[in-house]
C-alpha positions as CSV (number, residue, x, y, z in Angstrom):
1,X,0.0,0.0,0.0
2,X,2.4,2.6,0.9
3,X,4.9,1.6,-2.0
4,X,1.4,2.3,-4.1
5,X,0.9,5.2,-2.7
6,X,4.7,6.4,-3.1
7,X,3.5,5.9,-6.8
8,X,0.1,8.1,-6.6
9,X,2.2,11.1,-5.3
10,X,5.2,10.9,-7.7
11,X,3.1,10.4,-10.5
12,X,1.0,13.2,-9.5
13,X,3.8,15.3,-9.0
14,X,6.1,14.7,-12.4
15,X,3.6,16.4,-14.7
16,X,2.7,19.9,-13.0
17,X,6.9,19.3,-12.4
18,X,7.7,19.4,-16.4
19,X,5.2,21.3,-17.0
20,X,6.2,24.4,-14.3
21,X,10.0,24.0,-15.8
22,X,8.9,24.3,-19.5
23,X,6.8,27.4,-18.6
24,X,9.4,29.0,-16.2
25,X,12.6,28.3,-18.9
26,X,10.7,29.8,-21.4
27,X,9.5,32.6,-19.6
28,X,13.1,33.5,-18.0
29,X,14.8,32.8,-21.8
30,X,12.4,35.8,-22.9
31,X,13.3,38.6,-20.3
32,X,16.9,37.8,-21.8
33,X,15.3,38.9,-25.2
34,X,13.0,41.2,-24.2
35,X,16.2,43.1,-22.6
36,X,18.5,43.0,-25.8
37,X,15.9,42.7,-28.8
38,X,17.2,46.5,-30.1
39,X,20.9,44.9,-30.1
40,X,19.4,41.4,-32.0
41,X,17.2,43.3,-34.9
42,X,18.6,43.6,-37.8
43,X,21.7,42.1,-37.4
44,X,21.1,39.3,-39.9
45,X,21.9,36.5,-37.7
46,X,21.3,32.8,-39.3
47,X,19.8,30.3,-37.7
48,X,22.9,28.4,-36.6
49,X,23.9,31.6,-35.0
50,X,20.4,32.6,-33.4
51,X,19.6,28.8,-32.1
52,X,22.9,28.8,-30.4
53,X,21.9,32.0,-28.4
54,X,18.9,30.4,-27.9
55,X,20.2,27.2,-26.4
56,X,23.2,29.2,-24.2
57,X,20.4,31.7,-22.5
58,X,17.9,28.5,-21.6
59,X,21.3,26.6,-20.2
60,X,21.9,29.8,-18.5
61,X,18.0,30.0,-16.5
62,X,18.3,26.8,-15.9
63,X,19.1,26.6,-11.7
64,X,16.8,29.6,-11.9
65,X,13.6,28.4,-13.5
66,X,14.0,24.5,-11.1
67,X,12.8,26.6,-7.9
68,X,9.9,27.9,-9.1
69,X,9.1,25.0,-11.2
70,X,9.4,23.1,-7.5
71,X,6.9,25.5,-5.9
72,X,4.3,25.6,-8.2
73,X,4.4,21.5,-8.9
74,X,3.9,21.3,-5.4
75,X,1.7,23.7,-4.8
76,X,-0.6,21.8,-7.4
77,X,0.3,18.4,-6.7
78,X,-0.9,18.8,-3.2
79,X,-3.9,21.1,-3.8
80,X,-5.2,18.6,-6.5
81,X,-5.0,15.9,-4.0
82,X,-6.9,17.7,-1.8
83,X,-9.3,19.1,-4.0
84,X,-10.0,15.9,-4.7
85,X,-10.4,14.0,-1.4
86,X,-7.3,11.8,-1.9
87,X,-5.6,13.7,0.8
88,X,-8.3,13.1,3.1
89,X,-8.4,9.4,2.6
90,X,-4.7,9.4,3.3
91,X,-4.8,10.8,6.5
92,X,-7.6,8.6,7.5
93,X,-5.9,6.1,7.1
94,X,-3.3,6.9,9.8
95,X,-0.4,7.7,6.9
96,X,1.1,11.3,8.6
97,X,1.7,14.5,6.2
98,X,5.6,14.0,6.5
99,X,5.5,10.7,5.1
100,X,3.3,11.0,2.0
101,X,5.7,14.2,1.3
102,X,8.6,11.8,1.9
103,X,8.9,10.3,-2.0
104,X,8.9,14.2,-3.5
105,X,11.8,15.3,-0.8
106,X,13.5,12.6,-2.2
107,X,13.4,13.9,-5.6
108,X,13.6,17.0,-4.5
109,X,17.1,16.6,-2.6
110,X,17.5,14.6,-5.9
111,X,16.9,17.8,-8.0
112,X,18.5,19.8,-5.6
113,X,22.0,18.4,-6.4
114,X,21.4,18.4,-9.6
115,X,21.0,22.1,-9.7
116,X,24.1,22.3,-7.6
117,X,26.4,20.4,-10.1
118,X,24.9,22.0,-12.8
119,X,25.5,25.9,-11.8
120,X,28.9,24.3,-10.5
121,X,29.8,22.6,-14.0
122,X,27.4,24.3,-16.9
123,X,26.8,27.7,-16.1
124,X,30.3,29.0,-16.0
125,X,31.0,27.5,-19.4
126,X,27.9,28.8,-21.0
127,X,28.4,32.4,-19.1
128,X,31.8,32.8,-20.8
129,X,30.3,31.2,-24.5
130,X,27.0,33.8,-23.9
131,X,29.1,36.9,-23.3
132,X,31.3,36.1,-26.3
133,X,28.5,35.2,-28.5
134,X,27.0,38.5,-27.5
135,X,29.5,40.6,-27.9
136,X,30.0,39.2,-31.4
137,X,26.4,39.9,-32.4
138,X,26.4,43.6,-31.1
139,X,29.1,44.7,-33.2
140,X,29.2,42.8,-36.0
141,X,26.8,45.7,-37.5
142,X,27.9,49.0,-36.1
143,X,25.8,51.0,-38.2
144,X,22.1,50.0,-36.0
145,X,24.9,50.1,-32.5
146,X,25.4,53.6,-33.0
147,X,23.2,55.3,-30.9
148,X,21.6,59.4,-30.8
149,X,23.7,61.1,-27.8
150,X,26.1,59.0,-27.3
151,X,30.2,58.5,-28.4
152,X,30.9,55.5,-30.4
153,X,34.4,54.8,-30.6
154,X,34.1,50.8,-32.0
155,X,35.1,51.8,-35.3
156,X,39.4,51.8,-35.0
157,X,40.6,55.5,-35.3
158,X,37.6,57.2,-34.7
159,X,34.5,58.3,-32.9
160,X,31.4,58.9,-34.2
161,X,28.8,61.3,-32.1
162,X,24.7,62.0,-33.9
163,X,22.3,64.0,-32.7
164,X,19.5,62.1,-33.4
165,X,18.1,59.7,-35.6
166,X,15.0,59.1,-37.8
167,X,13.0,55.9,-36.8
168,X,14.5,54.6,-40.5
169,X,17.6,54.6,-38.7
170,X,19.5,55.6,-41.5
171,X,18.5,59.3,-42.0
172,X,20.8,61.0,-39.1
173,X,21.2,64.7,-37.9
174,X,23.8,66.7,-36.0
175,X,26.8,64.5,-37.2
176,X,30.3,64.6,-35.5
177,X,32.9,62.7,-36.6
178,X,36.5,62.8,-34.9
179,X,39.5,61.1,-36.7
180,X,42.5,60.4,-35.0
181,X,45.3,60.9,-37.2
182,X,48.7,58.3,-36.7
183,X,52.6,58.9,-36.8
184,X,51.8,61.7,-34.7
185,X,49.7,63.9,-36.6
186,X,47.0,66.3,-36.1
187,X,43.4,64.7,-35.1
188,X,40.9,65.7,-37.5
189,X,37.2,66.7,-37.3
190,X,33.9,66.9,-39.2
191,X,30.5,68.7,-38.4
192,X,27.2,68.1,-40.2
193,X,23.9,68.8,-40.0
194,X,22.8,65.7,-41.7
195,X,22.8,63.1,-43.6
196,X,22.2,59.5,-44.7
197,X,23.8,56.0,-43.2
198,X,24.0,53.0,-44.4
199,X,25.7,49.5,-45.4
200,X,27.4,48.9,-48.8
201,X,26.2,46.7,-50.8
202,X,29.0,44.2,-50.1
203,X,28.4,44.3,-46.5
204,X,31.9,45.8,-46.1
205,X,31.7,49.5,-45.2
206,X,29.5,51.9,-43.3
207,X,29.0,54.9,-45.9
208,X,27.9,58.2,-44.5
209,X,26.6,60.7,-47.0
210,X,26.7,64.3,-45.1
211,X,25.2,67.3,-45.8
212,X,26.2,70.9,-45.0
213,X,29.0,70.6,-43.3
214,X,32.7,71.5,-42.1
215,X,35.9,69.2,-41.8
216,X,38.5,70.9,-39.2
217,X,42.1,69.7,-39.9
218,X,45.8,70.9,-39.4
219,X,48.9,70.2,-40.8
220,X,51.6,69.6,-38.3
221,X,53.0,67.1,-36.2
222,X,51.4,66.7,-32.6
223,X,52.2,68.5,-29.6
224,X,53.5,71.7,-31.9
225,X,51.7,74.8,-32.0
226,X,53.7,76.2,-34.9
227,X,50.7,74.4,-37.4
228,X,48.6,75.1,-40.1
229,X,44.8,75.3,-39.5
230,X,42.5,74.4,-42.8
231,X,38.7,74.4,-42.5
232,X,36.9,73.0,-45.6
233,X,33.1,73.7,-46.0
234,X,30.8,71.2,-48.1
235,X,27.5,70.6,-49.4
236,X,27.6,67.1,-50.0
237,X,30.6,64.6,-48.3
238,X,30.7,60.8,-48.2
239,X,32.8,59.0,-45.5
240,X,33.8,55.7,-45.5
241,X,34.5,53.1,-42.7
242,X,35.9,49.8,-43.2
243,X,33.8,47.5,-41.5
244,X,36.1,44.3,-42.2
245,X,36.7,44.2,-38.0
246,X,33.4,43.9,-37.3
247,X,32.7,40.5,-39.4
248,X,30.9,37.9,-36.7
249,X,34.5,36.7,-36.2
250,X,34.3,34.1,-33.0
251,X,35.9,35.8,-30.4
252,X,38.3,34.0,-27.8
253,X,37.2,33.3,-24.5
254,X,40.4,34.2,-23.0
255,X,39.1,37.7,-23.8
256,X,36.3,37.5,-21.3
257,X,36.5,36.8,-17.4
258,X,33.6,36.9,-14.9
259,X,33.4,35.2,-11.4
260,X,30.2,33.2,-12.8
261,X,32.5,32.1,-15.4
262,X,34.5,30.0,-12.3
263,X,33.2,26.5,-10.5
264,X,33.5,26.3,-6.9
265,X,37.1,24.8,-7.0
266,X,38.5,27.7,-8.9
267,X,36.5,30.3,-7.0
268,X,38.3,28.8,-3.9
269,X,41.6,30.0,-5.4
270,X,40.6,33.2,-7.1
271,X,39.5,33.8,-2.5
272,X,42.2,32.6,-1.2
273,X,44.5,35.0,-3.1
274,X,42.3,37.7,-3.0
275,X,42.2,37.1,1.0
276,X,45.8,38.6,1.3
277,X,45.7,41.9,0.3
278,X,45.7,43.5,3.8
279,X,48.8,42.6,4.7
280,X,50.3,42.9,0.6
281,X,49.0,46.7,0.5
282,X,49.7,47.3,4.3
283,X,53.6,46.9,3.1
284,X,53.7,48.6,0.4
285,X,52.1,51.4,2.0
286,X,55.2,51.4,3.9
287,X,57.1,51.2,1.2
288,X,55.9,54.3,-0.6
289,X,55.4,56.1,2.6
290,X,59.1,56.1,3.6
291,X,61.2,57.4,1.0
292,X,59.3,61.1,1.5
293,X,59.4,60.2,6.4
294,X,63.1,60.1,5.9
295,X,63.1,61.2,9.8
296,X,61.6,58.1,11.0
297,X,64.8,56.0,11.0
298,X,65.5,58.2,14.3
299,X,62.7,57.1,16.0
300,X,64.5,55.4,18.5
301,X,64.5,56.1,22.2
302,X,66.5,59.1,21.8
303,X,63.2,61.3,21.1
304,X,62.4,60.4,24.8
305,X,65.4,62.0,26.2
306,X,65.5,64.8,24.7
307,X,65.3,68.4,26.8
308,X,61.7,69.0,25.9
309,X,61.7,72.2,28.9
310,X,62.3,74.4,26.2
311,X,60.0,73.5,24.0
312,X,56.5,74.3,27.1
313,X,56.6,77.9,25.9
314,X,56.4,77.2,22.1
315,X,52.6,77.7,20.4
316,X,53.8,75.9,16.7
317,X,56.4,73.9,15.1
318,X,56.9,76.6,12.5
319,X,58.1,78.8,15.4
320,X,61.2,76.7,16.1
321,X,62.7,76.8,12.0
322,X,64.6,79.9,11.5
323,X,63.0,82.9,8.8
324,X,66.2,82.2,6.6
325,X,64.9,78.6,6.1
326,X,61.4,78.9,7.3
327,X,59.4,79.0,3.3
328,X,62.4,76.5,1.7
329,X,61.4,74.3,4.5
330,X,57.2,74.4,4.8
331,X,57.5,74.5,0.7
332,X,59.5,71.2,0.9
333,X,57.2,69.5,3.6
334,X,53.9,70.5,1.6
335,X,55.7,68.5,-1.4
336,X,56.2,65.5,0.4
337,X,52.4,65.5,1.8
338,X,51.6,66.1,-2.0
339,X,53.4,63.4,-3.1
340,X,52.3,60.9,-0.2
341,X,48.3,61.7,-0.5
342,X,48.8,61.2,-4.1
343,X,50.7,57.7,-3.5
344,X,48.6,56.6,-1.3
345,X,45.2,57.6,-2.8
346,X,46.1,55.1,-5.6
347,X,47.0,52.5,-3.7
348,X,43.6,53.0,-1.9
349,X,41.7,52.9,-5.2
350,X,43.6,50.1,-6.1
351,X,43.0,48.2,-2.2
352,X,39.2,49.3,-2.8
353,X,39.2,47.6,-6.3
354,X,40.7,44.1,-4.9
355,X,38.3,44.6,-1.9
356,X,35.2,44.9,-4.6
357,X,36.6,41.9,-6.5
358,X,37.1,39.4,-2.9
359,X,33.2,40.4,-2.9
360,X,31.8,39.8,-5.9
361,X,34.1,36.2,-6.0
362,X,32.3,35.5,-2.7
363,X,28.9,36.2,-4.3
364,X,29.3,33.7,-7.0
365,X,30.2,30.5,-4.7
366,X,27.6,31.7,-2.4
367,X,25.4,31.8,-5.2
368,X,26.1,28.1,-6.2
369,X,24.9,27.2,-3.0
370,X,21.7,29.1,-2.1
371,X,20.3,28.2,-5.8
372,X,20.3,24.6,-4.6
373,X,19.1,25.2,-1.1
374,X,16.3,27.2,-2.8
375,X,15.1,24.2,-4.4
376,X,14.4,22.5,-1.2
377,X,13.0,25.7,1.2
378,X,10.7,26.3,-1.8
379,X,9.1,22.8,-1.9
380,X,8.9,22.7,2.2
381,X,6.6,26.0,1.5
382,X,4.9,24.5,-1.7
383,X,3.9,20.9,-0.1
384,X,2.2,22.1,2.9
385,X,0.7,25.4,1.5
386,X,-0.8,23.1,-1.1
387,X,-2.2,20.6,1.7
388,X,-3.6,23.8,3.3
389,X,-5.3,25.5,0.2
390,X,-6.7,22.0,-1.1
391,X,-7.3,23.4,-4.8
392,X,-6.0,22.5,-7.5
393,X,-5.7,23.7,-11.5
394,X,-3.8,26.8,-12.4
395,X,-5.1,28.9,-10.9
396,X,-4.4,29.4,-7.2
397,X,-0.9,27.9,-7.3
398,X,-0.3,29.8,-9.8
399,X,-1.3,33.2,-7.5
400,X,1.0,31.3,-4.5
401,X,3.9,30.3,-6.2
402,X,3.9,33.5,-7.9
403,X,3.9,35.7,-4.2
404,X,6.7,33.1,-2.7
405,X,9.1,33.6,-5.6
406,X,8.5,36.7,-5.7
407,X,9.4,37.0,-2.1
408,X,12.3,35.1,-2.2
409,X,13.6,36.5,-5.7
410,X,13.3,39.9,-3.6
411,X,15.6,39.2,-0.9
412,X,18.0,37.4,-2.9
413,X,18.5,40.6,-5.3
414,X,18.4,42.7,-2.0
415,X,20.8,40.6,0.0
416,X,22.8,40.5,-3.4
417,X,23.1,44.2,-3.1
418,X,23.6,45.0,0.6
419,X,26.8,42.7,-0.4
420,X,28.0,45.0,-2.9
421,X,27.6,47.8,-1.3
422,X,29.1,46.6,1.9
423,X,26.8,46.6,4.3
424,X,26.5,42.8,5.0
425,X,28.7,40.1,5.1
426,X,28.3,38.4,2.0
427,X,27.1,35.4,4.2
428,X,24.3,37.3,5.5
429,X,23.4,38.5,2.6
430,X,23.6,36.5,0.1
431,X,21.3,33.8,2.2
432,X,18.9,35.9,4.0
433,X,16.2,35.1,1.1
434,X,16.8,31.1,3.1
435,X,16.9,32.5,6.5
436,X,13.4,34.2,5.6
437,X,11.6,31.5,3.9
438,X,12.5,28.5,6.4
439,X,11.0,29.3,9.4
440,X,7.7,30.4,7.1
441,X,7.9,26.5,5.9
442,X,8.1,25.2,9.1
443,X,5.4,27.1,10.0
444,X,3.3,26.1,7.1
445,X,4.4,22.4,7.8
446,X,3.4,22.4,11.3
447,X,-0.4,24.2,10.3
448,X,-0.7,21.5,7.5
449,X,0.0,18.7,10.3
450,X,-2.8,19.7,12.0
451,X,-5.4,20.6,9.7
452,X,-5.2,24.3,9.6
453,X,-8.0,26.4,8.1
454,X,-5.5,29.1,8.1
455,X,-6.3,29.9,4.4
456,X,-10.1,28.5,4.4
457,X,-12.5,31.7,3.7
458,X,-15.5,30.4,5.6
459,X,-13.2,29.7,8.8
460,X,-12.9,33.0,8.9
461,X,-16.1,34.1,8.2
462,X,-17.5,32.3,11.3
463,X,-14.6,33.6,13.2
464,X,-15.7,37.6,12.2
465,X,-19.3,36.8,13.0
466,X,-18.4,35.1,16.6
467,X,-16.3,38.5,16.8
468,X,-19.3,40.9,15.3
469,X,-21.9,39.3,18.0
470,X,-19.5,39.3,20.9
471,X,-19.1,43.4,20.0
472,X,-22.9,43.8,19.7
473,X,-23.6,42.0,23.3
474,X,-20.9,44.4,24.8
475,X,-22.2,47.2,23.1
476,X,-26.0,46.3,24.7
477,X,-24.4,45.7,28.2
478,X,-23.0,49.1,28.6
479,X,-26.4,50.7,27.2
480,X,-27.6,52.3,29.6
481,X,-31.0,51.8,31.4
């Protein structure tokens, strides 16, 4: 009976299961697209291309989408048993809530590792492929990349500013173009009101047709000022631009690092070396700092005896150096400060940059973890909320899974930037999302042991009538007579 009943539940379970995955992968593989569909358009991807994008974002979603897929399976698979009776039946006959939920914590523990090993082994592989592959895409046309307000500088030797541009995206206005010259020439300008761009018919250049216009140029090398200045006016001017770079060319991954692009083993490494740099930038603080103290080589026990009775009646230090000296001397201190503020503040930038990458390495194998975890605290909320709620279909667990993960999905991206910004331990922060969701499925789990109506509407309407008549007797005994 029980191994029958093992059975009822998984089979119950593995359909609202592939079913919650499907719909959660797809839905998590649009926001991708959704996000960078004006950088996709028009690029004239082929398929082979466009299906690989495809299958590197759904890889990517993947430890994201099992989660929720967990909570709303759940959520159903329980409610549906309920809705129907079944659950009733079990717990007639004497079977406890925690072991009919026993065959889907198995699975889920199951799944659980799964997602572990897989944002472990998968998802750096296909972080590093994605960001290649997109970075390919965007510039392989730079002619729809080029947007209104904003300095592109993709193109080699030059950057290219428009005022706007016409929804055609190839009628443009308020043209600047800046050239920069090589062998140590003059860089070179031109000024536009508008014009037309587009793509050769080859494919091979970006062709800008300009109208009413100036191109600002000198003759000299660089860094003279003995040079001659030419300005050229124009009606009509076509510029050219080799677009040969910007071919979908496969870049190498070697050109691309992330901490999601690292497993837990080589995270571990990237910490441990990271972990160090107190005492690294402690001594060479030193080290910069004592070249301009050249006094602190006497700081021995001398200082102690000197005769410091002369010294009671003094108000400053500037009092004690003679005029004759007196400006060579404050000139030549004010130097050295100059020179150690400067030394140091870039060695502080440089501490604060190390300090920002520790962090965001600690996020990532943190990260690996919680993902996993997640999978199990959402199916302790899913399986009892859906033994509470006793409905089944879409639509309910639909509404509850939605609120949960969005909950947890909340505090993750919360606790992911309290981290970042230094104001919790990545520890704390980057599993407070778990530390808020497990006691709330213990407490469901406990209501669900006992038959809680803590979610049944007609409970509660007999509870606010009890409430209502107990107001309106009080309210009659204090009338008075």
């Amino acid at each position: 009976m029980i191994k029958k009943l093992d059975i009822l539940i998984i089979r119950s379970f593995i359909g609202p299961f592939i079913g919650a995955f499907a719909i959660s992968l797809f839905v998590l593989t649009m926001q991708f697209f959704w996000l960078y569909i004006d950088d996709l358009v028009g690029k004239g991807l082929d398929t082979i291309t466009v299906l690989k994008l495809v299958g590197l974002v759904t890889l990517f979603w993947v430890p994201t989408a099992l989660p929720l897929s967990l909570l709303f399976s759940s959520i159903m698979t329980f409610g549906n048993l309920g809705e129907s009776f079944e659950l009733v039946a079990i717990k007639a006959a004497g079977i406890p809530l925690l072991r009919f939920m026993r065959p889907l914590l198995v699975i889920t523990l199951l799944i659980s590792g799964l997602a572990f090993l897989f944002a472990n082994n998968i998802i750096p592989v296909t972080q590093l492929k994605l960001s290649a592959l997109k970075y390919n895409i965007i510039v392989s046309k730079p002619a729809l990349d080029i947007k209104p307000g904003v300095f592109y500088d993709k193109i080699d030797g030059y950057v290219i500013k428009l005022g706007s541009k016409e929804k055609n995206d190839s009628i443009i206005h308020d043209v600047v173009i800046f050239e920069k010259s090589g062998g140590g020439l003059q860089d070179q300008m031109i000024k536009a009101e508008s014009g037309i761009m587009r793509i050769s018919n080859d494919q091979q250049f970006l062709e800008f047709i300009l109208k009413n216009g100036w191109r600002h140029s000198e003759r000299g090398p660089r860094g003279v000022s003995n040079t001659e200045y030419m300005r050229m006016g124009f009606n009509s001017y076509k510029k050219v631009f080799d677009l040969k770079s910007f071919q979908m060319n496969n870049s190498k991954d070697s050109s691309f690092y992330d901490p999601k692009m690292l497993s837990v083993r080589q995270l571990n490494v990237a910490i441990d070396s990271l972990y160090n740099v107190d005492t690294f930038y402690l001594k060479k603080s030193g080290q910069e700092i004592n070249p301009y103290l050249s006094f602190t080589k006497y700081a021995d026990t001398g200082w102690h005896k000197a005769d410091t009775s002369k010294l009671k009646n003094v108000s400053s230090f500037a009092k004690l150096i003679p005029d004759s000296i007196k400006s060579i001397t404050l000139e030549r201190a004010s130097n050295q400060v100059t020179s150690i503020k400067g030394n140091i503040g870039l060695l502080a930038q440089d501490y604060e940059t190390k300090v920002n990458s520790l962090r965001l390495h600690e996020i990532e194998w943190h990260r690996k973890f919680t993902l996993s975890v997640a999978c199990l605290v959402l199916f302790l909320i899913g399986a009892p909320l859906g033994s509470i709620i006793r409905k089944g279909g879409l639509g309910t667990p639909l509404v509850f899974a939605i609120i949960f993960f969005v909950i947890f999905h909340l505090f993750n991206t919360f606790g992911e930037k309290f981290v970042k910004s230094n104001s919790v331990s990545p520890l704390m922060g980057m599993w407070l999302s778990t530390f808020i969701l497990i006691p709330i499925g213990f407490f469901l789990t406990y209501k669900a042991m006992r038959d809680s109506q803590l979610f049944n509407q007609e409970f509660y309407y007999r509870s606010f009538k009890q409430l209502r008549l107990f107001i309106a007797k009080f309210k009659r005994s204090n009338q008075p007579t």
